[in-house]
C-alpha positions, 0 to 999 in steps of 0.5 A: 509487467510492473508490480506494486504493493498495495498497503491498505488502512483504514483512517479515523473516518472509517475510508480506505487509504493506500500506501504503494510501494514499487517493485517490491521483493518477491515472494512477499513476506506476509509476517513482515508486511504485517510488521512493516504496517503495524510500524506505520501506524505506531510512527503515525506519521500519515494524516489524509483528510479523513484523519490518521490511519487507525487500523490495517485493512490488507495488502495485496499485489498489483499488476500492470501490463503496460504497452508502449504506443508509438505516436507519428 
């Protein structure tokens, strides 16, 4: 089961943009992420075609099963 954390921000033009990060320590430290985001948009270092990010919107974790296919 892979694992992802999801940051979500919302940019100038008020759109949902994501930042994923793979694999990410658990439990998840929601002061840190918060911190962790909070230092990205103060870098701002991210521009989408929306614009730059402006605020936080959330994170969560993401979960997929995957199952290989074998082919003939």
């Amino acid at each position: 089961m892979a694992k992802t954390l999801e940051l979500q921000f919302l940019n100038v033009e008020g759109k949902t943009v994501k930042v994923i990060v793979d694999s990410p320590i658990e439990p998840v430290d929601p002061v840190a992420i918060s911190a962790a985001m909070d230092s990205i948009l103060t870098a701002n270092i991210f521009v989408t075609s929306g614009g730059e990010f402006v605020s936080k919107k959330g994170a969560r974790i993401v979960e997929r099963n995957m199952t290989e296919v074998g082919l003939s």
